[in-house]
VEXDO-475790 format. One line per field, with one value per residue (C-alpha): x, y, z. Coordinates in nm, 2 decimals, padded with zeros to 4 digits. Each point is the difference from the previous one (the first is absolute). Example, Ala and Ser with C-alpha at 12.3 -4.5 7.8 and 13.67 -1.06 7.14 Angstrom:
<recs>
xx = (01.23  00.14)
yy = (-00.45  00.34)
zz = (00.78  -00.07)
</recs>
This chain:
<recs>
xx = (00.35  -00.02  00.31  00.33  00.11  00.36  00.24  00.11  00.37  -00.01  00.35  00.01  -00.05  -00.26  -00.34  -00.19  -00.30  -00.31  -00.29  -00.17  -00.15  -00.05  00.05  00.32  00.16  -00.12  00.21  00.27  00.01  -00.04  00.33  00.22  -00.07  00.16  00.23  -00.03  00.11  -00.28  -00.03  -00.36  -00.17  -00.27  -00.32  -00.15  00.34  -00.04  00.34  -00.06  00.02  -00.04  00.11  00.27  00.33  00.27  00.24  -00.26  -00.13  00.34  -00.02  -00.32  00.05  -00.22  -00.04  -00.21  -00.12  -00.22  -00.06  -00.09  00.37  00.16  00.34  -00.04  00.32  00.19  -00.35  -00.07  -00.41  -00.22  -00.28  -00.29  -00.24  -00.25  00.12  -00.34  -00.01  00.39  00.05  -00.17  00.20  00.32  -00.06  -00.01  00.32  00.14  -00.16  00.13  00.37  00.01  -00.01  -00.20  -00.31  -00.26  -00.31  -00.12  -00.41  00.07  00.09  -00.11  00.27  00.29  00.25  00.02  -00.21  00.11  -00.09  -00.09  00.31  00.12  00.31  00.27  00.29  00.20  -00.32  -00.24  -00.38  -00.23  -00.32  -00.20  -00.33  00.04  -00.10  -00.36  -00.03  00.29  -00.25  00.04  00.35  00.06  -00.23  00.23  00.32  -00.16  -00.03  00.36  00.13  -00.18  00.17  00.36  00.23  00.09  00.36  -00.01  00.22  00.23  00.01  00.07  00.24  00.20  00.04  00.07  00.31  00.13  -00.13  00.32  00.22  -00.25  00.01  00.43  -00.03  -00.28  00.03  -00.28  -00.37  -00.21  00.23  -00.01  -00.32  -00.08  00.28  -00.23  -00.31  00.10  00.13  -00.37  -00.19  00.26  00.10  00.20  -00.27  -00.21  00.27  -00.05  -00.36  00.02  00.24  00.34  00.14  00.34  -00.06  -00.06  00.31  00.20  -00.16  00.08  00.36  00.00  -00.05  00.30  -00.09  -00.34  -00.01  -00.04  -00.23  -00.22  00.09  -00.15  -00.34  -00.02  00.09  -00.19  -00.40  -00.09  00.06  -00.42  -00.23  -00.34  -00.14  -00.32  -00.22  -00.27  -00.27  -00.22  -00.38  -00.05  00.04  00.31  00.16  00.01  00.29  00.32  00.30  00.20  -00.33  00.03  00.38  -00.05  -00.27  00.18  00.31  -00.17  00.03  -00.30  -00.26  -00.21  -00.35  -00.24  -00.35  -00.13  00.32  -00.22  00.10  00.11  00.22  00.16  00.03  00.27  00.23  00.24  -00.21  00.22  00.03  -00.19  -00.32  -00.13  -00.33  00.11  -00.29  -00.32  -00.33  -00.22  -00.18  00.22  00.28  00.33  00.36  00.12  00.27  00.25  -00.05  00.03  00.33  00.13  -00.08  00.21  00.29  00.01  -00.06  00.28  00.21  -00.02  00.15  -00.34  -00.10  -00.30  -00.26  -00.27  -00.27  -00.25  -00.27  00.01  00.31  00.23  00.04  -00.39  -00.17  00.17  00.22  00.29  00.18  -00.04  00.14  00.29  00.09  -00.05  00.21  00.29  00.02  00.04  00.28  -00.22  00.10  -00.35  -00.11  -00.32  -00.17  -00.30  -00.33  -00.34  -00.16  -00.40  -00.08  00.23  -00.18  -00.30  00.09  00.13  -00.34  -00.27  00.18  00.04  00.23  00.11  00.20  -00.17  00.17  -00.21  -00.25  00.16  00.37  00.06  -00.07  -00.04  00.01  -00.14  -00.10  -00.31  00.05  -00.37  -00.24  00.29  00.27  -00.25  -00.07  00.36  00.09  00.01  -00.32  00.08  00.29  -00.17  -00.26  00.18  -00.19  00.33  00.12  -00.09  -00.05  00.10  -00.11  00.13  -00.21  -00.24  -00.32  -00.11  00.10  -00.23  -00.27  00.28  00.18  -00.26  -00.15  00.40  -00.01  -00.34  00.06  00.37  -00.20  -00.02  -00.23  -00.29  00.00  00.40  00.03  00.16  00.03  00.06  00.23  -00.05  00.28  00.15  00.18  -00.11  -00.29  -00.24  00.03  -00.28  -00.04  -00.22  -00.04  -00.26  00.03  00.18  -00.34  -00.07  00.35  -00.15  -00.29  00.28  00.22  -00.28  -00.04  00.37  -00.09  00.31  00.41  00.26  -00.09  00.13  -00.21  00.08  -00.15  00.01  -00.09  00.21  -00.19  -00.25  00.23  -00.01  -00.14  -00.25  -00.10  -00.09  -00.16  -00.25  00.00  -00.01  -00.26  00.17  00.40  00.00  -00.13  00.25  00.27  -00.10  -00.06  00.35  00.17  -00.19)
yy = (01.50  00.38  -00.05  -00.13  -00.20  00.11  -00.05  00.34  -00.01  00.16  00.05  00.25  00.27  00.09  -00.02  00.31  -00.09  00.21  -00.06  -00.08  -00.24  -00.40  00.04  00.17  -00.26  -00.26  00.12  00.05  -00.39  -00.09  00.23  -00.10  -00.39  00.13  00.13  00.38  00.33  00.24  00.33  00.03  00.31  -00.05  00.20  00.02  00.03  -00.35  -00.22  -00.24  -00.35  -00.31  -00.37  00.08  -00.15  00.22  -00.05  00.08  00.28  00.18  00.01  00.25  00.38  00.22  00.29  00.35  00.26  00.06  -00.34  00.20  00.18  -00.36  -00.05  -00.23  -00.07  -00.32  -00.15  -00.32  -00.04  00.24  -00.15  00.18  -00.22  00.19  00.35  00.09  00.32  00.03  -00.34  00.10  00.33  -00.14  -00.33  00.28  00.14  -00.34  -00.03  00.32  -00.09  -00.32  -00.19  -00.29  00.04  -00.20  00.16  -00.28  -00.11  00.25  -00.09  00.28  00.20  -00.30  -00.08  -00.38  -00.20  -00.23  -00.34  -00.25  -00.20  -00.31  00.01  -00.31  00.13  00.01  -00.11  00.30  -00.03  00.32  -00.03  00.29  00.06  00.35  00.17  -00.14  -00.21  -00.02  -00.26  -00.25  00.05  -00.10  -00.31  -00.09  00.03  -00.18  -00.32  00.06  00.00  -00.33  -00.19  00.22  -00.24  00.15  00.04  00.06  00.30  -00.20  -00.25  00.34  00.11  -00.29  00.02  00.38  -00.11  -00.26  00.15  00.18  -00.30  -00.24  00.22  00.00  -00.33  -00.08  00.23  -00.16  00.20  -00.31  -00.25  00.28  00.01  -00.37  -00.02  00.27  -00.17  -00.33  00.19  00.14  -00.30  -00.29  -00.02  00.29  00.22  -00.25  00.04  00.39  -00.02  -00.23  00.26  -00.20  00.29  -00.08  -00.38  00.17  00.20  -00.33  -00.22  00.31  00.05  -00.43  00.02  00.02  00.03  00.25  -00.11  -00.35  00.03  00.19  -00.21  -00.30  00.18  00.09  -00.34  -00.27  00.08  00.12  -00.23  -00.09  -00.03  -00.02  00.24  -00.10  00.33  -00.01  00.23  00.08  00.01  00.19  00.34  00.13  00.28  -00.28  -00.21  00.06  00.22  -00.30  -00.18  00.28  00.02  -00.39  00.09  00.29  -00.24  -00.28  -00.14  -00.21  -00.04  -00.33  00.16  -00.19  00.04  00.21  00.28  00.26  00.17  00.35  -00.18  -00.17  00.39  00.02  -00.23  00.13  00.10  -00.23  -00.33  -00.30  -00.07  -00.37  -00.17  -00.28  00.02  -00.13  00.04  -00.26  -00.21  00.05  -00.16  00.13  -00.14  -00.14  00.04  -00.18  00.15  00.37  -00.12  -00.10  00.35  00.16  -00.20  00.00  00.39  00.06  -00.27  00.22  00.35  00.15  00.16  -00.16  00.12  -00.27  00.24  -00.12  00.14  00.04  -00.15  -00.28  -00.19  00.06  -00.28  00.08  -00.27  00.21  -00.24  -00.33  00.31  00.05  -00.33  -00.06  00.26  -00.12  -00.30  00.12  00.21  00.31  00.31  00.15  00.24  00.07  00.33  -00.04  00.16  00.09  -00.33  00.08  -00.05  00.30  00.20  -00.09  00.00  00.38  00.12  -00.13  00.13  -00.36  -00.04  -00.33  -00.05  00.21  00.03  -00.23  -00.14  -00.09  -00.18  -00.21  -00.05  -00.29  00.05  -00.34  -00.09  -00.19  -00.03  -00.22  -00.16  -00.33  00.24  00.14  -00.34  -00.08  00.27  -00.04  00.24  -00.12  00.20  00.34  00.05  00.19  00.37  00.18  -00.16  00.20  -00.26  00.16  -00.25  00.06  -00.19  -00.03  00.10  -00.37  -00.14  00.21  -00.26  -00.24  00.29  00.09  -00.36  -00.10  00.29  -00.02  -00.39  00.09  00.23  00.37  00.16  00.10  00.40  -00.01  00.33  -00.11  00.21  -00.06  00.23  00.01  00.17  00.21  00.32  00.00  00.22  -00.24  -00.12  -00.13  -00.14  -00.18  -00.08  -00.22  -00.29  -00.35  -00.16  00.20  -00.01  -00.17  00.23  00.29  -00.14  00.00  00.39  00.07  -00.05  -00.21  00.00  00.02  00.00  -00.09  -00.06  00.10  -00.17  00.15  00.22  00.30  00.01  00.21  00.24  00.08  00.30  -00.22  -00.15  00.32  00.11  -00.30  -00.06  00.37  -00.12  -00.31  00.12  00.03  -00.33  -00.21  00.17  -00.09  -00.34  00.03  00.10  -00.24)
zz = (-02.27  00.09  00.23  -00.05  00.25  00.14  00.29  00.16  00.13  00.29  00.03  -00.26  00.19  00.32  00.01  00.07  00.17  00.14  00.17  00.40  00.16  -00.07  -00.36  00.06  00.20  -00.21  -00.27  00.23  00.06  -00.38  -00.08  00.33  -00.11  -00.35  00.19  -00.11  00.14  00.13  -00.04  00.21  00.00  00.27  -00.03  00.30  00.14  00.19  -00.08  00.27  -00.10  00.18  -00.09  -00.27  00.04  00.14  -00.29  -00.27  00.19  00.02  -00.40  00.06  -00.02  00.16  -00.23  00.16  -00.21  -00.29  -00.22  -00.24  -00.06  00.09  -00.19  -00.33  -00.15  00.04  00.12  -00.12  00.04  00.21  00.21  00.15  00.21  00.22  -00.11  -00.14  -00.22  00.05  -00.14  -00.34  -00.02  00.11  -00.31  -00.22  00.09  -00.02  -00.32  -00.15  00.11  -00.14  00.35  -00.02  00.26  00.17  00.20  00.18  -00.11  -00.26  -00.34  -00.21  00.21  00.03  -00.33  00.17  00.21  00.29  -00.04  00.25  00.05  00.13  00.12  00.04  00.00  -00.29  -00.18  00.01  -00.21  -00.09  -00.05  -00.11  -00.14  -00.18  00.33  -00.05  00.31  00.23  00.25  -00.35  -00.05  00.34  -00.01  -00.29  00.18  00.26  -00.23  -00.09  00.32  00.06  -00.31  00.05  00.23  00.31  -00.10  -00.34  00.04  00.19  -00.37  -00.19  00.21  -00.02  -00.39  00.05  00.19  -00.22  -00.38  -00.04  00.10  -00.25  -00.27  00.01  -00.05  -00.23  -00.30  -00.20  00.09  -00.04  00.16  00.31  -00.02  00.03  00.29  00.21  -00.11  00.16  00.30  00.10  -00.15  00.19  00.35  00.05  -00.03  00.23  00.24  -00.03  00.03  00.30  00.20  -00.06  -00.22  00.15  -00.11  -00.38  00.01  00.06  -00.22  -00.29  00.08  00.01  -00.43  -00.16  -00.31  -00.05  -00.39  00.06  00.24  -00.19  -00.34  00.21  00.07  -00.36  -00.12  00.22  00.11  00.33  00.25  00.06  00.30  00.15  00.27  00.18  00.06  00.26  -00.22  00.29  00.02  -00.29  00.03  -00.16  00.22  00.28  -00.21  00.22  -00.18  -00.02  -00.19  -00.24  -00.06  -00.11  -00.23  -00.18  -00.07  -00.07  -00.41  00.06  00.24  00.07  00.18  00.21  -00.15  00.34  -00.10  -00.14  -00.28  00.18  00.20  -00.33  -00.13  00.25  -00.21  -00.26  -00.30  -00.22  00.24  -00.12  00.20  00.01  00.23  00.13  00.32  00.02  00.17  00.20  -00.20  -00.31  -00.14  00.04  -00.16  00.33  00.26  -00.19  -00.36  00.19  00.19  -00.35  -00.14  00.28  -00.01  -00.41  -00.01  00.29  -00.20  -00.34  00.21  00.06  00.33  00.05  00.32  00.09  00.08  00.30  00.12  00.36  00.19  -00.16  00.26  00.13  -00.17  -00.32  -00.07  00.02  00.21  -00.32  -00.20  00.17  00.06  -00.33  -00.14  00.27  -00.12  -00.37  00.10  -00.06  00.18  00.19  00.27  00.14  00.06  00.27  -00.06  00.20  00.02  -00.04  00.38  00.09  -00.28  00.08  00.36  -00.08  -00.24  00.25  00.34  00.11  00.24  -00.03  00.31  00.32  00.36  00.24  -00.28  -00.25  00.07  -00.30  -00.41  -00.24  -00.31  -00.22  -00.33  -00.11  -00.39  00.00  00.24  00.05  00.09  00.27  00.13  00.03  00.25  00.35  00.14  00.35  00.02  -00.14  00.31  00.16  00.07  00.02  -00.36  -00.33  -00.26  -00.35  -00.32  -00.29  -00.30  00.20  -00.22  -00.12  00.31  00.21  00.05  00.16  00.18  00.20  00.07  00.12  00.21  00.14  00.04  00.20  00.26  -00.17  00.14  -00.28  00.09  -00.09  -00.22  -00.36  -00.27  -00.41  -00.19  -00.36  -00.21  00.33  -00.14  -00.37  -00.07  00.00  00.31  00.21  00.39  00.13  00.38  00.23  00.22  -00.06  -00.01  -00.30  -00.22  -00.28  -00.11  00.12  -00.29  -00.23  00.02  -00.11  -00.39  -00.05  00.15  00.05  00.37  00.36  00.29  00.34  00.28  00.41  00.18  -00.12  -00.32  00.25  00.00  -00.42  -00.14  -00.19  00.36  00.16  -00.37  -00.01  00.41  00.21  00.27  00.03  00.01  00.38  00.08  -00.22  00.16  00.35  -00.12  -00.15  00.32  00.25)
</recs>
């Protein structure tokens, strides 16, 4: 670590800053969000500035003259940020006085480094990278920001307003500590988290006594219970913030087999992680053994996350899971996920739905050939309707003979999706008349197919089809 990470309190006295241009006025937002007082010494003698609030901009000074004779004492940090030469002779002022200085993409002249930051509030994280490479440090933050609730600050400065008020009334540091523990983990902070601050500031002044209520959380488990988390396609930066949330609070996690194991890397490092999915053609524990699992891990205390992989409640069995779970008493929630036709949908450019062409989607399962035979191809003929299959790779032979059989015509574009979003992806597009041996080329599944006209439209379409693009869509549109 060649830098120790601090916060700057800049109320302690004004900040000099220094410097034109972009640069300038990006620091200028940084230190009016912190609420600081500027001392700005513009360069090129430009002060304009354009989208700041009025009341933050009032707390700028304009300061003329030399920057390089600029008044030091009773400053608490000097910034230069597009100063050039003056920036590096004015840091060594700073330096020389004891002022702590930055130089903006300049560390060798700065005493601190600004961080990338992600800001909530009351809840404030820096993320820096030595000055090495601010474009990674900001990537990081980025994933911060994604897993950071909203209102977080909001959370933090709830307990700010009633610490003082706790701690006169719980004199005992570990029984405090488990009183604010149960605050953020129970549902006052939910309440905070979902916007109803006001509703958290009752339910606080409603506990009488603050010792028992945080003697009970110490002295009975966790109340338990199950959230259902939609995984998505595969591709881990597509889980939804709420998906990840569940994961870094589960205690254990029960995985489908198709949750690859980056995905599972999002969990708590400590919470237990069991298999409880299968594959086709393989033997699996069964719908009812994996209900039992949720309801006895929930019944124990533990936050447990059923972990899907694309939606739930898309073919997933979420809904036998949540009934199940009911009926036990067992507090859930569900978290939705990309199913795999929207990921494939969104990898391949296939626009599932298109104005005029394409008016409606069905989205099926066909497990094996006697789930095929059992659906209703009559109803699927329709040109304008995209037919999305899930489980559809051993089926294929009866798939296309039920839709060929029902009146679709043999040139509908269809294409196979193999893995959409994980690196090994792999799509494969043709005609209905040809879905089988297009099934064959995938080298295994998971895999959807989509059958219509739209799939004319994909970026593997016009790859494997230029000459032909034109004609397909005037067939499309007749």
């Amino acid at each position: 670590m060649k830098f120790l990470p601090i916060f700057l309190d800049t109320h302690a006295g004004p900040i000099l800053l220094i410097g034109a241009g972009d640069p300038v006025r990006a620091r200028l937002r940084l230190l009016l969000a912190a609420e600081a007082r500027v001392r700005w010494h513009a360069t090129d003698g430009d002060f304009a500035i354009t989208g700041f609030d009025p009341a933050a901009a009032s707390r700028i000074e304009h300061v003329e003259g030399d920057p390089l004779t600029a008044d030091l004492s009773g400053i608490a940090a000097v910034f230069c940020a597009g100063a050039s030469e003056i920036g590096v002779t004015v840091a060594a002022r700073a330096r020389a006085a004891g002022v702590p200085v930055n130089v903006m993409d300049d560390p060798a002249h700065s005493s601190f480094i600004v961080p990338a930051i992600v800001d909530r509030g009351d809840v404030v994280a820096a993320v820096g990278t030595g000055g090495a490479s601010p474009v990674v440090a900001r990537r990081v933050r980025e994933r911060i920001e994604a897993a950071l609730p909203a209102r977080i600050g909001d959370l933090a400065a709830l307990i700010g307003r009633w610490r003082k008020p706790v701690h006169d009334r719980i004199a005992h540091a570990p029984l405090r500590r488990r009183f604010w523990e149960r605050v953020v983990d129970g549902p006052i902070g939910a309440a905070v988290l979902a916007g109803r601050s006001n509703e958290a500031d009752d339910a606080l002044t409603a506990i009488a006594d603050p010792s028992a209520y945080a003697g009970e959380q110490a002295s009975r488990q966790a109340e338990g219970r199950v959230t259902l988390v939609g995984a998505g396609p595969g591709d881990p930066d597509l889980l939804t913030i709420k998906a990840l949330r569940a994961l870094q609070d589960a205690d254990i996690v029960f995985y489908d087999e198709l949750v690859s194991p980056e995905i599972l890397d999002r969990a708590r490092r400590d919470a237990a992680r069991i298999p409880v999915g299968r594959r086709v053609g393989k033997p699996g524990i069964g719908q009812d053994a994996i209900n039992r699992l949720l309801i006895d891990a929930a019944k124990s205390g533990q936050r447990a996350v059923r972990l899907k992989g694309g939606d739930p409640f898309i073919f997933g069995r979420g809904g036998e899971e949540v009934e199940a779970l009911r009926e036990a008493g067992v507090a859930c929630s569900v978290v939705p996920g990309i199913t795999a036709a929207l990921g494939a949908a969104a990898e391949s450019e296939v626009p599932l739905t298109f104005r005029h062409e394409a008016l409606r989607v069905t989205f099926l399962t066909a497990h094996k050939a006697r789930d095929a035979e059992s659906v209703d191809w009559s109803a699927l003929t329709d040109r304008k309707m995209t037919v999305v299959v899930y489980m559809g790779i051993t089926a294929a032979d009866a798939i296309c003979a039920g839709l060929l059989a029902a009146g679709r015509s043999p040139e509908t574009p269809v294409g196979v999706f193999a893995r959409a979003t994980r690196p090994d992806a792999k799509a494969v597009v043709g005609t209905l008349d040809r879905l089988p041996a297009l099934v064959r080329r995938i080298d295994g599944g998971p895999a959807i197919l989509v059958i219509g006209d739209v799939v004319s439209r994909s970026a593997p379409w016009r790859n494997s089809n230029p000459n032909s693009l034109s004609q397909t869509f005037r067939m499309a549109a007749e």
